[in-house]
C-alpha positions, 0 to 999 in steps of 0.5 A: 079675427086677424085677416090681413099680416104685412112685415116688411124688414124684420128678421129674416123677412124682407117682405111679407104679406099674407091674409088669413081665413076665420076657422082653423089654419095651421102653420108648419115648417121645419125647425128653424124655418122662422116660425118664431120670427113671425111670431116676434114680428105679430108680438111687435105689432101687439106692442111688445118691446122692439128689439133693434138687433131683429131689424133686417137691414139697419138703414131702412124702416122695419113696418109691421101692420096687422088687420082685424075684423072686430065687429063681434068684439064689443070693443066701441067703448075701448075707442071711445075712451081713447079717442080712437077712430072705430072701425070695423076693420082696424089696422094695428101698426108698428114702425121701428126707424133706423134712429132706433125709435118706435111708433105705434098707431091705431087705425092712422092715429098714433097711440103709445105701447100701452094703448096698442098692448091694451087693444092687441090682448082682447084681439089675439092670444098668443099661447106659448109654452111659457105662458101655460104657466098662467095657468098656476094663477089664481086670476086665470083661474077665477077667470075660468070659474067666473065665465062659467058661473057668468059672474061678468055683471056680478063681479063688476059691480063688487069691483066698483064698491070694492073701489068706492070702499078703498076710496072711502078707507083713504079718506076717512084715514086721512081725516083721522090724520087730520084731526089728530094733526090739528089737535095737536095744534089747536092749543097754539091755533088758539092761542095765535086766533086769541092774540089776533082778536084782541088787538081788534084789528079792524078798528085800528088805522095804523096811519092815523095812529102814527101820525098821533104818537108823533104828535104826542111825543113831540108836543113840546117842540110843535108847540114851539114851532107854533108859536114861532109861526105865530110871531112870525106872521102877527109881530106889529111892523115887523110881522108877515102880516103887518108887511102884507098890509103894506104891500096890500095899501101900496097896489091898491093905490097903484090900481087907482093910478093904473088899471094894470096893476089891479090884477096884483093887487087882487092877488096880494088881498087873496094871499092876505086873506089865505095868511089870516085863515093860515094864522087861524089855523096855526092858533087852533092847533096850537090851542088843540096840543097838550102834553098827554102822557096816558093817551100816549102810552095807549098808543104806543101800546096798540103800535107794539102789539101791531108790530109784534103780530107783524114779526110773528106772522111776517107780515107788514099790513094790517089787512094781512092780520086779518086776512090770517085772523079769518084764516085761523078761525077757519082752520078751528071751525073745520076741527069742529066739523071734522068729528061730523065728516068722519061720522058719515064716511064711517056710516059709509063704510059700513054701507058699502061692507054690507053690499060688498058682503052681498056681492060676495056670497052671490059670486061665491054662490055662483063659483060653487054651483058651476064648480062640479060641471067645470071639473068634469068638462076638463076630466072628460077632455082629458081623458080624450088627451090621454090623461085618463087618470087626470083628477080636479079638485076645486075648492072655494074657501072664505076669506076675512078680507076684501079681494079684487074678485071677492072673498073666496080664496080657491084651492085649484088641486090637480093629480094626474094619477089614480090615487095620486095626492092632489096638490096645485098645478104648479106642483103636480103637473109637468109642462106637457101636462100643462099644455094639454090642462090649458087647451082642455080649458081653453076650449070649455072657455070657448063656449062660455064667452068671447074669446079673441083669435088665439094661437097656439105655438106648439102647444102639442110638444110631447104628444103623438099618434091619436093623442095629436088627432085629439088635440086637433078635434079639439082645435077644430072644435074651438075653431067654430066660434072662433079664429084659431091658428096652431104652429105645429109640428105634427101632421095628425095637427096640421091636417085638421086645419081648414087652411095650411101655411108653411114657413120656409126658408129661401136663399136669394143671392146673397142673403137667406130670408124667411117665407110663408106661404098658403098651400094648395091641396097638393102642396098639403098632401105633400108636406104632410108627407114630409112631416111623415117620412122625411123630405124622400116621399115615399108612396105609403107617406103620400097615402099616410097625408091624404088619409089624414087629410081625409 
């Protein structure tokens, strides 16, 4: 229930602070009092677009912060999931800067419109003239059906396969998507994978290789080369060797003379040793070369087709060949077991068609049973709101597809008068009878579940006399389980309130600014009065207030 309002800056509201009992209250005032100004600025703190041209004073904050004892509301797992602090008195906020900016918190921690719109629907319903209009929808009416019938469990149960289907359908469309998709490239896949595991990828070392093909297609310039080393070293007198030899008999000797030169002469018989193992070495890879024109057009064979997958896939290493040739065999293996995973989706499908069709007729079932009692609680109503003629005609039709609430389609038929065409609501019933259809409802409703604090604005436009004191037992009927407020502009309404606030306007220096106020029983009888006979109170009037009062 809202317990506390504060309003600061808003409208005509420079400040207002007020709390609310549970029960019935009633709100009054005189037209253009500001009742819809207090209705904005609770629609703001419900999170509602802000409208910076209702700020009072545009250089100062606009702060609109409601209270609500949601103890019996069953809403811990809404803070839960949005990691809110539950408390069992919230407090909802909304701040407008003068930058133009708008906050919204929950309980001190800020939330964005969303969350606050979210949370404000399941505490408070504002019912205006214009939101009747839900009532020509077929979600509310389902809504008015399931809660009788206690579809809750039921229906949120179709609603998670009905999820679990969807989820099911995307993916099995997907994957038929997939398959058709790699078909059309499997010939090429295969081509490409079939290229890849003939050049034998992983026995090729491209570095060794090329070192060969140079090798081969230079044979005979190495083998001049060699055998120029050759005579280089091993000419007689003229010949690296025969010089070394020299060199090496003439620090041998200096050695013998002086001991500082045995290091020299150690390190000439090292290099005449490393230039006898050089000269080995040059005679073995000149006795190893030979002119081999097979081997070499093997090799520049593998190196072409190296450097052709190395264009085609753009690519510069063997390793990435691989790398793409695993790739491709994967993408192939997944074509195969493709058939596999769209044969257990299907089988799933059918499973979740088969419980969904169980989840259907029971909810069918349950609407139709309920669906006799509903009509006559809203006739007998009705017919206490001087709509006597007032006739339902509920009906539930199969439907071939799977809808968020199940499979029934419903024909909500209305005619207010006897031998009348029945026809939907939005057709066969005028505002007033609009209004008075969804109090009649809200209050059937009331029984049935849970319904967060609801304010009715106005709701008895068009009716009068006994017809208003109706409206008002029903209100105050309703007000048993729940917290209700009803603006109102007739007293036969008003007096029914358990608590009475009147909106009034007041000029204070320079501005005017709107105010409301709880009335003492005096102050009741008195504005009753006025709401009677006019701001001149009359005897009969005073009498006429306290007899309704009573």
């Amino acid at each position: 229930m809202l317990s506390d309002l504060s309003i600061k800056n808003y409208a005509l509201i420079d400040t207002l602070q007020v709390q609310f009992d549970s029960g019935f209250t009633s709100i009054t005032g005189e037209t253009g009092a500001g009742k819809s100004i207090l209705l904005g600025g609770l629609a703001l703190v419900l999170g509602k677009r802000a409208d910076l041209s209702n700020i009072n004073d545009p250089n100062k904050k606009c702060c609109i912060e409601a209270t609500f004892n949601i103890e019996n509301f069953n809403l811990k797992s809404f803070f839960e999931e949005h990691d809110l602090d539950f408390e069992t008195l919230t407090i909802l906020r909304r701040e407008i800067l003068p930058s133009g900016k708008s906050r919204a918190f929950i309980n001190d921690t800020p939330v964005n419109l969303t969350t606050l719109a979210e949370l404000g629907g399941q505490l408070i319903d504002i019912h205006s003239q214009q939101q009747t209009q839900e009532l020509t929808h077929d979600d509310f009416q389902f809504q008015i059906i399931d809660a009788l019938a206690k579809n809750s469990t039921p229906l949120e149960t179709y609603q998670h396969l009905l999820k679990s289907h969807k989820l099911a359908q995307k993916q099995h469309t997907e994957l038929i998507a997939s398959k058709i998709q790699s078909e059309k490239e499997q010939d090429y896949q295969t081509f490409l994978l079939n290229e890849l595991t003939e050049a034998n990828l992983k026995a090729i070392d491209l570095e060794a290789l090329e070192n060969e093909y140079n090798t081969l297609n230079n044979v005979e310039s190495i083998q001049t080369e060699l055998a120029l080393a050759i005579q280089i070293i091993s000419t007689e007198d003229l010949g690296v060797a025969s010089n070394l030899r020299t060199l090496k008999q003439v620090f041998q000797k200096l050695s013998e003379i002086a001991s500082v030169y045995a290091p020299l002469s150690e390190r000439i018989q090292s290099i005449a040793i490393e230039l006898d193992d050089v000269f080995n070495e040059i005679e073995s890879e000149q006795s190893k070369l030979e002119v081999n024109p097979t081997r070499l057009n093997e090799i520049d064979a593998i190196l072409q087709t190296v450097h052709n997958l190395f264009s085609k896939h753009a690519v510069n290493t063997i390793e990435a060949l691989i790398e793409i040739e695993a790739d491709l065999t994967t993408q192939l293996d997944n074509l195969a077991s493709l058939d596999d995973a769209i044969a257990t989706l299907e089988n799933q499908l059918k499973s979740l068609v088969k419980q969904l069709d169980t989840q259907a007729k029971a909810l069918h079932k349950q609407r139709q049973q309920v669906l006799p009692d509903l009509v006559q609680q809203l006739e007998t109503i009705l017919t206490d709101l001087g709509m006597p003629n007032a006739r339902f005609k509920l009906v539930l039709n199969p439907s071939d597809s799977y809808l968020y609430n199940g499979k029934d389609q419903l024909e909500f038929l209305f005619t207010a008068n006897k031998g009348g065409q029945f026809l939907p609501l939005k057709k066969a019933a005028s505002g007033g009878e609009l209004s008075r259809i969804m109090l009649a409802i809200k209050s059937v409703l009331s029984k049935y579940q849970q319904l967060p604090t609801i304010m009715f604005d106005e709701i008895d436009t068009g009716v009068s006399g006994e017809i208003a004191h109706k409206m008002g037992d029903i209100m105050s009927q309703m007000s048993a389980d729940m917290q209700v407020f009803s603006i109102t502009h007739l007293p036969q309404i008003a007096a029914k309130g358990q608590t009475h606030f009147k909106v009034y306007k007041q000029d204070t220096q320079n501005t005017t600014v709107t105010s409301l106020k709880k009335l003492t029983a005096q102050e009741r009888v008195e504005e009753l009065a006025q709401m009677l006979g006019g701001k001149k109170l009359s005897e009969s009037a005073i009498a006429h207030a306290n007899q309704l009062l009573n």
